[in-house]
Every structure is written in C-alpha cells, then in structure tokens.
N, C-alpha and C positions, 0 to 999 in steps of 0.2 A: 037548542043551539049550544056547543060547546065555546065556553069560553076557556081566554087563558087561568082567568081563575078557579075555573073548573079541575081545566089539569092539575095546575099545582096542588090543589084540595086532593085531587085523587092522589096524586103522587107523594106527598108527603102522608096522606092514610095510609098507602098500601106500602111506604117503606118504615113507619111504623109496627105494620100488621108483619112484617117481615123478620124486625127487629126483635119483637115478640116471641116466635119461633123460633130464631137464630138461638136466644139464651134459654129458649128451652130444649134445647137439644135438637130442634130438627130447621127444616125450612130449607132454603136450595141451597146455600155453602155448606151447609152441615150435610147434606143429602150430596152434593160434589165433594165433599172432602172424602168420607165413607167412600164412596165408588171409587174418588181417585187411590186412596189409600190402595185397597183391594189390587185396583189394575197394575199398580207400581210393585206391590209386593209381587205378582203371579209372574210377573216380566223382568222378575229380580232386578229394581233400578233402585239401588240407595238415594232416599230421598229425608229431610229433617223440614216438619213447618213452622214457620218463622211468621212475623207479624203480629198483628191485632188476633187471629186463630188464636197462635200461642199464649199471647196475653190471657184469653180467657182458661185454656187449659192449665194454666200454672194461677190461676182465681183472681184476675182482672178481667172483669169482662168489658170489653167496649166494642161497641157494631164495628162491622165489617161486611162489606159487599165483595171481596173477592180474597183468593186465597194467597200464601207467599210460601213458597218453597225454598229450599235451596239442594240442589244437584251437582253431581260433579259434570265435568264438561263430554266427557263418557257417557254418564247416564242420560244427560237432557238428548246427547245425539240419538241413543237406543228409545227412548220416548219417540222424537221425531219418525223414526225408522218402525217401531211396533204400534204404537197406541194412537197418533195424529193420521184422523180419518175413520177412526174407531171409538166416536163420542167426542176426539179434544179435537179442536181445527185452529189455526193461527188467530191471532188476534187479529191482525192486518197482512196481506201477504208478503211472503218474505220475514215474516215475524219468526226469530227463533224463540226467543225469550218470555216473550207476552203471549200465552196461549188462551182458550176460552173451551169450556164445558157446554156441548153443544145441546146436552139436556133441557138442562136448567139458565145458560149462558151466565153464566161464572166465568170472571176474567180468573188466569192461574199466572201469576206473575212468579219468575221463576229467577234467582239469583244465582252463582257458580260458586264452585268453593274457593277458595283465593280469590275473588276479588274483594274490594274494599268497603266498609258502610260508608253512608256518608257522602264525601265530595269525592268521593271512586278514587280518592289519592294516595300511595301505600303508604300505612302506617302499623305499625306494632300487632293491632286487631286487625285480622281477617274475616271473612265468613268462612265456618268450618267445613271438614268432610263429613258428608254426614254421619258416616260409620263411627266418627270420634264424637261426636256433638249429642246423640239420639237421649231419647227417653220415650218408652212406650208408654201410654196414657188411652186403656181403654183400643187399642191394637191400632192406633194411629202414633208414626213415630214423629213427635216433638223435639224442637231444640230444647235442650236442658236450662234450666233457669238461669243458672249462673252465663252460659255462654249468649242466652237472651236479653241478657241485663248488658254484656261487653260491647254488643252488637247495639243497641238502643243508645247506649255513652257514649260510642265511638260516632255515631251518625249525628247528631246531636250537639258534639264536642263539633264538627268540621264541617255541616250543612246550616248555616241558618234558614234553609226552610225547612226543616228537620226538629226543632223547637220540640214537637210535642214528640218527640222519641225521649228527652230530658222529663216531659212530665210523667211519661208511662211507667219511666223509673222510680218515678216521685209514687207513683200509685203503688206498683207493685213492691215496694218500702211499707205503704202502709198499710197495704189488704195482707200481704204475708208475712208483716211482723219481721222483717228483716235487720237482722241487728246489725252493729259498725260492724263484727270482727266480718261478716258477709264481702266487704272489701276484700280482704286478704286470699277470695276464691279466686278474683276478678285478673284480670292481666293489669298488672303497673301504670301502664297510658291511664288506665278511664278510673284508676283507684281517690286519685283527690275527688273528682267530678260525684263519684258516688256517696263518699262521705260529706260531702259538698250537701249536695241534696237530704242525705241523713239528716242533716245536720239541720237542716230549714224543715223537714217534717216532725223533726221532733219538737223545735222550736214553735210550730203552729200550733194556735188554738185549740183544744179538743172541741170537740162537738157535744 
C-alpha cells in the first residue's frame, strides 16, 4: 500500500538523488541546458542564462530544478516559430514566457531584455541584451558576474519576496572573494546594497 509517507520519502530521495548529479555536472537541467544551449545556437537566437544555473557557473552552487533565460523579444518569438514542438512545448497554453523541456520536463523560464528584476517596476537596472551581457563558460553562454550580481540587488532591493536574491549576493561575496572596489563594476542603484552586504560578510564570524 502506498502511503502519503511513502511519497514524500520517495520524493525527497530522488530530488536528493537529482541534486547529486545536478553539481556534478549532469542529471536532466544540465542534460536540458546542453541540448537547449546547442538548439539556440544552430537557430541563431541570442540568448544569456540567468538564475540559480548561473550562480553555479560563476562557483555558487545552489539546487535548481529549472532553467532562467533571458531573450530578446525577437528571439523568444523565433524560438516559438523554430524549436516549440521540437523537444520545448508551452508551460500551460497560451504560455509564451514559461516553456518546458519535453525530454527530461524542465520548466525554461524565459525573461526579455528590458524588462525589470524585481517588482517588474522601471528602475536604473534592466535585464540585459544578451549579445551585451554574455560570457561563454564551457560553450553555454552565461550572464557575466558583474551584471548577475545588479540583476540579484535590484530584485531584492524592490521584491520582498525576493529576500534570497540579497543572500545569493552575500554568498557569491564570499565563495569568490569579491572585494568593495567590485561595487564600482555595478550600476549606481544597487552600489550601497552591495557594499551593504560586503560589509556584514566581512563583518561575520569565520568558520
């Protein structure tokens, strides 16, 4: 007989057993990212991945069960028009934005360039083009640290349910040794917020 305590035993093992693979290089977001990587280049659609991915590619690693993009509003239409029905299928119908990896089923959550982090309200920080933003890391192109750190402050700064986009900053300060002058990369808006934070991990305990 399956109980509910069944599932959740199973379910917390096997997203365990997932997590696992995730930071070792493989498992199904790393197996959908690779693929999608490949399909976006061959279809020329500029794309930069953002999120918890990028965290770990820049040496924070924290789980993640689906992936974050950012497109311009161009490219996500030529995605819809070339690659959707060729592996990605809508999240829900009608979905442009929220896709899914019909593989493995990876949600692909997909952001535009100009719009906003955070409470989507304009402010100073955008989300970039990707063609300005990139950074290749192993033939998947990344947002660049610096613009992944503006993008984290500025969500963080303006969402309070956003909270842990302020720690991710806090972390990646302390996994990559990110010194104050590291502000002066950043756009003016999120420059106190990051010294802010400097400021309280340097101040912390060592271990």
């Amino acid at each position: 007989m399956t109980t509910a305590a069944n599932i959740d035993a199973r379910s917390v093992s096997d997203t365990y057993e997932e997590g696992l693979r995730y930071f070792m290089g493989s498992g199904s977001v790393n197996e959908t990212l690779k693929r999608l990587a490949s399909d976006l280049k061959s279809h020329n659609i500029d794309y930069v991945v953002i999120g918890a991915v990028a965290l770990l590619a820049h040496g924070y690693p924290r789980f993640t069960e689906d992936i974050d993009l950012v497109m311009t509003r161009d490219g996500l239409e030529k995605f819809h028009r070339e690659l959707v029905g060729l592996g990605y299928v809508p999240a829900f119908p009608q979905a442009k934005k929220r896709l899914r990896a019909t593989a493995e089923g990876v949600s692909i959550d997909v952001m535009l360039a100009g719009e906003y982090p955070g409470d989507g309200k304009p402010k100073p920080v955008s989300v970039p083009d990707p063609a300005a933003a990139a950074i290749d890391i192993n033939g998947i192109k990344f947002v660049t640290l610096e613009k992944l750190v503006e993008l984290k402050l500025a969500s963080g700064m303006t969402a309070p349910d956003r909270l842990k986009d302020l720690a991710d900053v806090q972390e990646l300060i302390k996994v990559r040794a990110l010194p104050a002058e590291f502000a002066e990369q950043l756009d003016p808006y999120v420059r106190a917020k990051f010294l802010e934070l400097y400021d309280t991990v340097k101040q912390s305990p060592k271990d």
